[in-house]
C-alpha positions as CSV (number, residue, x, y, z in Angstrom):
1,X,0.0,0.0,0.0
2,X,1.0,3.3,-1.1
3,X,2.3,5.9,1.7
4,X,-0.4,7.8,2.1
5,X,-3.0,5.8,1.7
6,X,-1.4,4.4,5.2
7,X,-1.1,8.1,6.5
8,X,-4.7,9.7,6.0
9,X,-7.4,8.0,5.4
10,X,-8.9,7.1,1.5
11,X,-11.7,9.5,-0.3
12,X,-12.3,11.4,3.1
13,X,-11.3,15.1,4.0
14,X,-8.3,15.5,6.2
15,X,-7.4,18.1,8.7
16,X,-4.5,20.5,8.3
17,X,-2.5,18.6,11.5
18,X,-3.1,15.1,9.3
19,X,-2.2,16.4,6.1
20,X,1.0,18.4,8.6
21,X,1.7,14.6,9.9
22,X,1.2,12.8,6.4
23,X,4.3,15.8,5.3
24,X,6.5,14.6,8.0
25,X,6.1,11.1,7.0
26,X,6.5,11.4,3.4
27,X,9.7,13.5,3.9
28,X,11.0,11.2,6.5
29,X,10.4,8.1,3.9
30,X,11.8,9.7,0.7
31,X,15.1,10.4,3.2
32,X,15.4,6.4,4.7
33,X,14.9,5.7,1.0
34,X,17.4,8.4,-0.8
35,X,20.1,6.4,2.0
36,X,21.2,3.8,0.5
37,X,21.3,4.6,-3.3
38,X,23.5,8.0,-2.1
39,X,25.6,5.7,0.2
40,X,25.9,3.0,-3.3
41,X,27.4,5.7,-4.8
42,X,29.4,7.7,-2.5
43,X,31.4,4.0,-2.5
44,X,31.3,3.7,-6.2
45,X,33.0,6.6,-6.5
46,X,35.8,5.6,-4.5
47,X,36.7,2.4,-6.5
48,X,39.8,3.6,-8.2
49,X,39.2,0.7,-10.9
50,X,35.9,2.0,-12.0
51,X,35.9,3.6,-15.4
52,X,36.0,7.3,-15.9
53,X,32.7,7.2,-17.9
54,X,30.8,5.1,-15.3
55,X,32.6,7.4,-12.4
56,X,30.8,10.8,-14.3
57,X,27.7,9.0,-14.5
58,X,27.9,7.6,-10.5
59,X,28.9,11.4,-9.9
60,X,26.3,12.7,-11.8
61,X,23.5,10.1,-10.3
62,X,24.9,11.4,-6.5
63,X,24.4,15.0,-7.6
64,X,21.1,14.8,-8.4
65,X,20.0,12.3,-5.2
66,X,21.4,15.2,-3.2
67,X,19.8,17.8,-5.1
68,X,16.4,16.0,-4.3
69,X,17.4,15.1,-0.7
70,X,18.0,19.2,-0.3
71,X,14.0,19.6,-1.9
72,X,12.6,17.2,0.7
73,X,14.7,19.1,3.7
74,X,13.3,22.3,2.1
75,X,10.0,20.6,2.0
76,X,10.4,19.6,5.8
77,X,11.0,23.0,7.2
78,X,7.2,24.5,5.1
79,X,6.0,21.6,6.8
80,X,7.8,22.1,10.0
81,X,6.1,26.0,10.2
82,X,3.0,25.2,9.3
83,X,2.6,23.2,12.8
């Protein structure tokens, strides 16, 4: 089951503390999940035999993992006033 069908509840209004708390979660998930492909490639990137075109491409995949893990903190702290 999808996130937030587990978080508010299906078809039905929500208030603005269960959307607030349905936020938190989401954020919290996408940054348990962005863990271990950013930690993958933080370690590819220090195997001296991998090839210089595979190590642009790790680097490139890492930049943009942390370019979204930077939206979701961004998206925490709107959340985080809201409350």
């Amino acid at each position: 089951m999808m996130l937030a069908l587990r978080v508010l509840p299906s078809h039905q209004p929500v208030s603005l503390p269960e959307a607030v708390a349905a936020g938190r979660t989401l954020a919290h998930t996408i940054n348990n999940k962005l863990a271990l492909p950013m930690g993958v490639l933080e370690l590819l990137e220090g195997q001296a035999e991998l090839p210089e075109a595979s190590r642009a491409l790790v680097a490139a995949a890492r930049i943009a993992l942390g370019e979204l893990a930077a939206e979701v903190q961004a998206f925490q702290a709107v959340v985080a006033r809201v409350a």
